[in-house]
C-alpha positions in Angstrom: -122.8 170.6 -85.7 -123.0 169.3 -82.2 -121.0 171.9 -79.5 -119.2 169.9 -76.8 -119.7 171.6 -73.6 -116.8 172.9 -71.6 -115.3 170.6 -69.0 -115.7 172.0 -65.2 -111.9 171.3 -64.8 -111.0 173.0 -68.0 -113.2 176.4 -66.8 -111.9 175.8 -63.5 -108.1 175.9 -64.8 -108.8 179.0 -67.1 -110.2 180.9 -64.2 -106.8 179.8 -62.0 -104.4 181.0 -64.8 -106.5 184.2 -66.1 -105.1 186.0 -62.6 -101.6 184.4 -62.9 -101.8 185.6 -67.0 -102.7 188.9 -65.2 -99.9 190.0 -62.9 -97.2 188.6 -64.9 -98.7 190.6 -68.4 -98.6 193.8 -66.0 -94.8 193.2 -64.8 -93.5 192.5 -67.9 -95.3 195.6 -69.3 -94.0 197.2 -66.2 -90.9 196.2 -66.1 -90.4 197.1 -69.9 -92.0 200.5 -69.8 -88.9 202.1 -68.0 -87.0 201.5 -71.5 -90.4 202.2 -73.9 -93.0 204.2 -72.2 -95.7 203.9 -74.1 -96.0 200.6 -72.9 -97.1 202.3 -69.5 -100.4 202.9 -70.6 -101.8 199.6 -70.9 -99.6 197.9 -68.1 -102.4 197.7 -65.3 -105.2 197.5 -67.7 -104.6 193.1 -66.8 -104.6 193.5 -62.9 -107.4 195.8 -63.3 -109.5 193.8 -65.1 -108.3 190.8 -62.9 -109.3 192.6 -59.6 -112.5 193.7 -61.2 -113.8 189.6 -60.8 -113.3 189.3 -57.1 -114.9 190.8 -53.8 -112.6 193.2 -51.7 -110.9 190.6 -49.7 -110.0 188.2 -52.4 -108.9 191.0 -54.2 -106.8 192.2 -51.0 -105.2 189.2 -51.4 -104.6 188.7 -54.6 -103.1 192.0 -55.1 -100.8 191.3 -51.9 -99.6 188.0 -53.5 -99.1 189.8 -57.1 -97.1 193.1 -55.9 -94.4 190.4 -54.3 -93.9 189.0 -58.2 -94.5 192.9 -59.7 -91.2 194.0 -57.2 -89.1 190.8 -57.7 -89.4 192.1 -61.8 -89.0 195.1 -61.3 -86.2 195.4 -58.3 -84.4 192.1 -58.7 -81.6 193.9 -58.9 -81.1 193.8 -55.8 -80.1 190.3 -55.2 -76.6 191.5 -56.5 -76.4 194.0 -53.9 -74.2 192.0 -51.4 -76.0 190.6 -48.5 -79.3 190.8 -49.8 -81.5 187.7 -49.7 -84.8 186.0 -50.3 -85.7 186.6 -47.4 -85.0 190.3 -47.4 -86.7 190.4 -50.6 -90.0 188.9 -49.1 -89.9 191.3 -46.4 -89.5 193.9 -48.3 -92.1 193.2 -51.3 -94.7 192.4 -48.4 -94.1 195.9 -47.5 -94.6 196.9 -50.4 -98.0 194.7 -51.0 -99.7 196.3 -48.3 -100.3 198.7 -50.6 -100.9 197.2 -54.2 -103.3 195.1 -51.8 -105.3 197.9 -50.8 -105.8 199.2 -53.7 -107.1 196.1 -55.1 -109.5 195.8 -52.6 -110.9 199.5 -53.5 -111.4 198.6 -57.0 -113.5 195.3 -56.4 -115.7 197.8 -53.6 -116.6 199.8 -57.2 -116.3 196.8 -59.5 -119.9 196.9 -60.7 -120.0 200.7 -61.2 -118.0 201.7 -64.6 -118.3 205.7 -64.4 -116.7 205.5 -60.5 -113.8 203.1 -61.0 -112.9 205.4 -63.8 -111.8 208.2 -61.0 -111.6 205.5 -57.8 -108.8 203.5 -59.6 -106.5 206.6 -59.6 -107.3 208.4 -57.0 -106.7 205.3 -55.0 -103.2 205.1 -56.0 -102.1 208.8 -56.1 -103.6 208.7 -52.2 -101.4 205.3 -51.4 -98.2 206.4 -53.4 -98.8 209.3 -51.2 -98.5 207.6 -48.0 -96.3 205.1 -49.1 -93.9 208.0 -49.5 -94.7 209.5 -46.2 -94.7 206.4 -43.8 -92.1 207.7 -41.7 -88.8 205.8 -41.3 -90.4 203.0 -43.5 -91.3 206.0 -46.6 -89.8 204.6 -49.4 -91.0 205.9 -53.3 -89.4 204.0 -55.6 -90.6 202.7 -59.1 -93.5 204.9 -59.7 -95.6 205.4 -62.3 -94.6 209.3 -62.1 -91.0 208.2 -62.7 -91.9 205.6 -65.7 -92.4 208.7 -67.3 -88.5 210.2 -67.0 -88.1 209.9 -71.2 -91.4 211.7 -71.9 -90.8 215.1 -71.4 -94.0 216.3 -72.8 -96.3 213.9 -70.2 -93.7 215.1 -67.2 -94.8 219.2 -67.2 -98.3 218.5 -66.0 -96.1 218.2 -62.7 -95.4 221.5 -63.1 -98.7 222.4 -61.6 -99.6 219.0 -60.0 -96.9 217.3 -58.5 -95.8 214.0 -59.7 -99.2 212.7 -58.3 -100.8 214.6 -61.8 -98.6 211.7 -64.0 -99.9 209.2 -61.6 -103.3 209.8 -62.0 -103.2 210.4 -65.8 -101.4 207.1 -66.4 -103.9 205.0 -64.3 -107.3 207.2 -65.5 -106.2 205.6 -69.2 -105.5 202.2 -67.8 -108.6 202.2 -66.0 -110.2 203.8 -68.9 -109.3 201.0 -71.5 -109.8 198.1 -69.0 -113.8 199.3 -68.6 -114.0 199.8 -72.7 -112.8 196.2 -72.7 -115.6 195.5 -70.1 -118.0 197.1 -71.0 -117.2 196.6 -74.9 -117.9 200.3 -75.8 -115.3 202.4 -77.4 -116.7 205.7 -75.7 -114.0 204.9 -72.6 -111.0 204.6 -75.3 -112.5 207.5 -76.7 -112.1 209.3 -73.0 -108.6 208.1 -72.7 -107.7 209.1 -76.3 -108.6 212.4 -75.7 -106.5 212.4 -72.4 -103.9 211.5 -73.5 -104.1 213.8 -76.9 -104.8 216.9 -74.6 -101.4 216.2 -72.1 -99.3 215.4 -75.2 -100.4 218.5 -76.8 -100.4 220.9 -73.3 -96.9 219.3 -72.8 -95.6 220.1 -76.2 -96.8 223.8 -76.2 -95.1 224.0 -72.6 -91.5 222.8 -73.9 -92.0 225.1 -76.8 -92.0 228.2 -75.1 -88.7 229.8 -75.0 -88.2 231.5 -71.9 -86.3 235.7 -71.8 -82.2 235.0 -72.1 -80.8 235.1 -68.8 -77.5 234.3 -66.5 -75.8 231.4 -67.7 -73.5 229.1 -65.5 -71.4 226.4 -67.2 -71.2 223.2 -65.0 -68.7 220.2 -65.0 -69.8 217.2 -63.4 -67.1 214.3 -62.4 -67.9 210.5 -63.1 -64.7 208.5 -61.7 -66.6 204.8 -61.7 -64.8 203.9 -58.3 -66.1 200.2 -58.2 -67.0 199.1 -54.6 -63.8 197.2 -54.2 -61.8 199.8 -55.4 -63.8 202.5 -52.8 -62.3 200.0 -50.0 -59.1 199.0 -51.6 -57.9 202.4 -53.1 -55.8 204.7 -50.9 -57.5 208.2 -50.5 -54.5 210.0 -52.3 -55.1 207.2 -55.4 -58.8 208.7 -55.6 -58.0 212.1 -54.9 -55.4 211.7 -58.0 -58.0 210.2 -60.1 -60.5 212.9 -59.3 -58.1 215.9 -59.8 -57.1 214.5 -63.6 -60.6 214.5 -64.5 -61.2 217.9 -62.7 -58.3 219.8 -64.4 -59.4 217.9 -68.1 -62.9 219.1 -67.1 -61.4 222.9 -66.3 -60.1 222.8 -69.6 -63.9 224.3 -71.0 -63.8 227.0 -67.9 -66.6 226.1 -65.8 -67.6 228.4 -63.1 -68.6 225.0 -61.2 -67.3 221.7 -61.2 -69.7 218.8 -59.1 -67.9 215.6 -57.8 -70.3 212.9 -56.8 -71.6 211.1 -53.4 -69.1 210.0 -50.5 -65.9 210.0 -52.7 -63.5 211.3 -50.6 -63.6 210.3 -46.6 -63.3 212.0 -43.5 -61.3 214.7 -43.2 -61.3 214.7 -39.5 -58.9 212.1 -39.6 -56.9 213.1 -42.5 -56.6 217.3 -41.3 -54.7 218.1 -44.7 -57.5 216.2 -47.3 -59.4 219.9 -47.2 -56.3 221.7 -48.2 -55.6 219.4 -50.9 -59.0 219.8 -52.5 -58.8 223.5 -52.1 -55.7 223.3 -54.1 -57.1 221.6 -56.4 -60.0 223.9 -57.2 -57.8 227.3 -56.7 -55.5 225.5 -59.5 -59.0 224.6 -61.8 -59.9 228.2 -61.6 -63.3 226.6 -60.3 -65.8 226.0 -57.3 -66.5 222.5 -56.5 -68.8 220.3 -54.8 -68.4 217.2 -53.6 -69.4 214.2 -51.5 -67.8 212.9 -48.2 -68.5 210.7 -45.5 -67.4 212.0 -42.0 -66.6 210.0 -38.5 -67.8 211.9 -35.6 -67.4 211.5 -31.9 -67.2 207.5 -30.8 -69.4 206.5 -28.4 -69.1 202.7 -26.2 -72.5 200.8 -26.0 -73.2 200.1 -22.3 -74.5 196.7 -22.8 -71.9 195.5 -25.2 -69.1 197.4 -24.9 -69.0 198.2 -28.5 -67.0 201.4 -29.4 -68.5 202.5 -32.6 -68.6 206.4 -34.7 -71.8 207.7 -36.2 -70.8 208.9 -39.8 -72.5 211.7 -41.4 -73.0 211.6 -45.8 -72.4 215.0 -46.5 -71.0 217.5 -49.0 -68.5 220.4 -49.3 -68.9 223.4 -50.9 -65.7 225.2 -52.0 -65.2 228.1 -53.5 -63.1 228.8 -56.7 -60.3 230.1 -54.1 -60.0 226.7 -52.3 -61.8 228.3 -49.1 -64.4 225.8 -47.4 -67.8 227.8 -48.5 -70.3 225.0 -47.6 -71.8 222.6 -45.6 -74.6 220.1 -46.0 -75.6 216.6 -44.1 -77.8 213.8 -45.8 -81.6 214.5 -44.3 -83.5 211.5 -45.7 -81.4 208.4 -44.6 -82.0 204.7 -46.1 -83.8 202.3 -43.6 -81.7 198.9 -43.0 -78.6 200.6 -45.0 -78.0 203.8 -43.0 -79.9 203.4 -39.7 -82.7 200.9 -38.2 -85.7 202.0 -37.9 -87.6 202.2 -34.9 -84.2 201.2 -33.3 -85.0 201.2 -29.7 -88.7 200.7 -29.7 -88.5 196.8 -30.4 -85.8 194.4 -31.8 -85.9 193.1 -35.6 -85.4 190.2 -36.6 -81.3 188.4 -36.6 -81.5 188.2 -39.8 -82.0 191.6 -40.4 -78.5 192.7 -40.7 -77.8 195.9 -39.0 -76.7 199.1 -41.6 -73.0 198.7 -43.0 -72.2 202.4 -41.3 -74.3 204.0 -38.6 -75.3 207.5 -39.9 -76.6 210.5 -38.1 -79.0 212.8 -40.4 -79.2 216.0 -41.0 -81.5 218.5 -39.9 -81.5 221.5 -42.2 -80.7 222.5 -46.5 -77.6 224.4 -47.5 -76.9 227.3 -50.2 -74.2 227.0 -51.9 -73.3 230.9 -54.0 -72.6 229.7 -57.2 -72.7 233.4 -58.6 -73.3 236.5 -57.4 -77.3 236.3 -58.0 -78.1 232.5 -57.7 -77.4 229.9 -55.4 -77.4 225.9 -55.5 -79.4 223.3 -53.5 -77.5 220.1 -52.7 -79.3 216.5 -52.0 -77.9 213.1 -51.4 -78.7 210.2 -53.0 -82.4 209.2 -52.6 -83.5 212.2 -51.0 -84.4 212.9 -54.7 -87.0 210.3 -54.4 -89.1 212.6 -52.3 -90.6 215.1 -53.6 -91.9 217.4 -50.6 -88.4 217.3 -49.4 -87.1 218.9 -52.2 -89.8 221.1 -52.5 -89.1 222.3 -48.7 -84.9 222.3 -49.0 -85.2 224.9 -52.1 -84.4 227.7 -51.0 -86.0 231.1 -52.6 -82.7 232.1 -54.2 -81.7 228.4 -55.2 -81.1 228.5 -58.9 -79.8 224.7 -59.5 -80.3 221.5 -57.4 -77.0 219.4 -57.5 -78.3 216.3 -56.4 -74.5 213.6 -55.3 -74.8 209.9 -55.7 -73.3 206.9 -55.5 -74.6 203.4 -56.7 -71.8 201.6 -57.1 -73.0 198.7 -54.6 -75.9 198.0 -57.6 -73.3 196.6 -60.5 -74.4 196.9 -63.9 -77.8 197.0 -63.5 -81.3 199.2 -63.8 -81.4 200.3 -60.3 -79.0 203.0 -61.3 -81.0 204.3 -64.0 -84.4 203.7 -61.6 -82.9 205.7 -58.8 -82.3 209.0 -61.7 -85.4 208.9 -63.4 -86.9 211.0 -60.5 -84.8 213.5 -61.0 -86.5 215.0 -64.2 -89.6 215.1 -62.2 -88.7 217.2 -59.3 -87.0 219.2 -61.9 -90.4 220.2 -63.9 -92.2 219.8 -60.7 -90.0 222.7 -59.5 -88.7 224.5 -62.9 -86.0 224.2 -61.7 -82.5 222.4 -63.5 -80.8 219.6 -61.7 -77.3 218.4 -61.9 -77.3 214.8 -61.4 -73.1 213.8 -60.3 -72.9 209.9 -59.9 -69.8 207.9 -59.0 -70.7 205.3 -61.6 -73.0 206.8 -63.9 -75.3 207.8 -65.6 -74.6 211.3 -64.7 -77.0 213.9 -66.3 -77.6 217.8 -66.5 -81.2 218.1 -66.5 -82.9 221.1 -67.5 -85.7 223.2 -65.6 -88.3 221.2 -68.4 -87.2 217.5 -67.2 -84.8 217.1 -70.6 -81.5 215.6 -70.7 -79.1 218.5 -72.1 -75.7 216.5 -71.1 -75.2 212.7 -69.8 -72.3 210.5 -69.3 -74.9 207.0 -69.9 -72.7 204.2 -69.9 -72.1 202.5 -66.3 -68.8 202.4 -64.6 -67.1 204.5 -67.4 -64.9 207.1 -66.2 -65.6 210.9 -68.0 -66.8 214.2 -67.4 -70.1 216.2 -68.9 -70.0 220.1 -69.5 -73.3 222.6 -70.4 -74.1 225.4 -69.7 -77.3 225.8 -67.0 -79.8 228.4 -66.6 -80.4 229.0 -63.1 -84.0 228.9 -62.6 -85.5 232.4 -61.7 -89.1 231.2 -60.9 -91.2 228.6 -59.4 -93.8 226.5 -60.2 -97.6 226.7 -59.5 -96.9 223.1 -57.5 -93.7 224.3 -55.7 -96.0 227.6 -54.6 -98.8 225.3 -53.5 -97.4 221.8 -52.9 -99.8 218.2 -52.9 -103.4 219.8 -53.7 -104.0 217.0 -56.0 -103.8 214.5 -53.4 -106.4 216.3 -51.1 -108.5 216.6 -53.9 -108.0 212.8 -54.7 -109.1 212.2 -51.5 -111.8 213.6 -51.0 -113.6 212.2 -54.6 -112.3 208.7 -53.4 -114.3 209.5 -50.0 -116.6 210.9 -51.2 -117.3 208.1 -54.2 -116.9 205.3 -51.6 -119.7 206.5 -49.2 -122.2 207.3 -52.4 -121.3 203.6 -53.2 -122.1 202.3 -49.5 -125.4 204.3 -49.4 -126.8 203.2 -52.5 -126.0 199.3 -51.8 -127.6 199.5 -48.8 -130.6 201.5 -50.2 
């Protein structure tokens, strides 16, 4: 039997769609790994193997082009966020491609070398999620593989001694792993990531296991009213103040010592002098401390140029005390570029389309303590300032028992981003052994233990409830809190280090 041979066209159009088959296999496994993990540890085995058959440049661009379809999958939620556009989304994903690209281009420098791309392909990664999360007023850590990981307690306590840079590297080491078995067609690198995987499972298990001494207890309420956007803008304060004290005094019903209302649900009390009396009331009457989130005006200022009179708002929240007495005070540190100030502002002028932020905001500079008891005290963050993990790190205080992290994402509908945004919460919780109390406006609101599990949730969107537990406050820290982002100095130092072996022996 005659073989026909292969038509040039034909191997031409198999080589065109093997890259395209690549990035979208990779953001649907991506994509769908949030819900089923497992699925994590083949997703970049296809843009591996696809970046593998290219020299750095191509593969620059190649990965550039495929991190703008990866984000549209994976964040396309956020064409329902009002005034978000294709555009935006471009911008935004080119960001974002800068860095996929690069790390592309580092694995088609090593492509011919098996053993190095095993440890260049993560330690790539961990170094560019690394400065991806620390590029300044354009930092942004969203969508990790770290956070993929939210569900799988038993992966997340390596972060106990590594950071969430340890789940990074583990996930890619057995992507990369499997993509040079299928390469190389020898099972000895399945065999490698087999046993990786086998040894974190197993670690992880034992960890969770361990049943720490009995110690103070504090029983927590957390407050989910599901304001809507238009009824955050169309709702009188007194309407949402009634709302929020019916579920408070339902909530006080199981004697909590603390009761946690989410982000920016009450406003400015500047303007309304009696709303802190009112929600002093209401906690003296719940027998109860609360917490909760408001947005404050502060002085207004007129632009010179314009003559624009505008009033920098602050996202902050109150601490009061189960007598009704203000106790508390803390400001949003980490603001949102483009939604709560523009960065850069001053230096050079974006783009028209760029809209400016809804609301101005002014950041904090400093964490709070909130006493909880009389031997443990409470953290609070703001919205995505769980997304960063050295900031946490640095606003835990040595007495700070419980991080009460406030949010509010109503402006995403009924849609993932909600559930993205949380899942990073049960990492800096192992990474810190410490518990987090996770109060959203429109869910899902969570108690989260010091081990990263789930030990109360309210998970349906936009559903009005409360959760109760009881919460240990933690009374150590980790080995990562003590010694912060070693991993990632170590990661870079075997990428240099790999990368100049590489050079010198090409050129020899």
């Amino acid at each position: 039997m005659v073989e026909r041979p292969v038509h040039r066209k034909n191997v031409r159009a198999i080589r065109l769609a093997a890259p395209v088959a690549a990035v979208l296999a990779t953001t649907l496994l991506f994509r769908y790994a949030f819900e089923l993990d497992a699925l994590l540890w083949i997703a970049f085995v296809p843009l591996i193997l696809a970046a593998s058959n290219y020299t750095p440049i191509i593969a620059f661009l190649y990965g550039w082009l495929s991190s703008l379809i990866l984000n549209f999958g994976i964040a396309g939620w956020l064409f329902s966020v009002p005034g978000f556009k294709i555009s935006h989304g471009f911008l935004l994903g080119s960001y974002v491609g800068i860095f996929f690209a690069l790390w592309c281009a580092v694995i088609a420098l090593v492509r011919t070398r098996r053993l190095a791309l095993l440890l260049v392909a993560p330690s790539a990664w961990v170094i560019l999620d690394f400065l991806r999360a620390h590029a300044g007023p354009l930092a942004l850590s969203w969508a990790t593989p770290a956070y993929w990981q939210h569900a799988n307690p038993a992966t997340l306590q390596v972060a106990s001694y590594t950071g969430e840079y340890g789940i990074t590297f583990l996930v890619l080491f057995v992507n990369t792993a499997i993509a040079v078995a299928l390469m190389e067609r020898r099972f000895r690198f399945l065999i490698v990531a087999l046993v990786s995987l086998g040894t974190t499972f197993f670690l992880g298990t034992l960890s969770l296991n361990k049943v720490p001494p009995p110690g103070e207890s504090i029983r927590i309420a957390v407050i989910q009213p599901a304001f809507s956007v238009a009824e955050m803008q169309s709702l009188r304060g007194s309407e949402k103040l009634d709302t929020l004290k019916r579920l408070t005094l339902k909530a006080a019903e199981e004697n909590p010592d603390l009761i946690v209302w989410p982000e920016a649900v009450v406003h400015d009390w500047r303007r309304d002098p009696g709303l802190l009396l009112r929600i002093g009331a209401i906690a003296e009457e719940a027998g109860a401390a609360i917490v909760l989130g408001m947005s404050e005006s502060g002085k207004s200022f007129q632009d010179r140029d314009t003559g624009e009179v505008s009033s920098p708002s602050r996202n902050s929240a109150i601490f009061f005390d189960k007598n009704g007495r203000v106790s508390g005070f803390y400001s949003k540190n980490r603001l949102v570029p483009f939604a709560e100030f523009i960065p850069f502002d001053g230096l050079f002028d974006w783009p028209a389309w760029i809209p400016p932020p809804t609301q101005a905001m002014l950041a904090g500079k400093e964490s709070a303590r909130f006493a909880i008891s009389t031997t443990s005290t409470a953290t609070p963050i703001i919205c995505w300032e769980n997304l960063f993990g050295d900031y946490v790190r640095w606003a835990i205080n040595p007495d700070t028992g419980i991080v009460l992290q406030l949010v509010n994402d109503n402006w995403s509908g009924k849609t993932q981003a909600a559930f993205q945004h949380i899942a990073a919460s049960a990492v800096r919780a192992v990474e810190n052994r410490i518990p987090f109390i996770v109060a959203t406006n429109t869910g899902p609101s969570r108690i989260i233990d010091a081990k990263g599990e789930i030990i109360a949730e309210l998970p349906d969107l936009f559903t009005q409830g409360f959760i109760v537990a009881d919460v240990e406050p933690a009374r150590t820290r980790s080995f990562y809190h003590h010694y912060g982002d070693w991993l990632v100095m170590l990661c870079g130092l075997l990428l240099a280090s790999i990368l100049v072996f590489t050079s010198i022996r090409r050129e020899a």
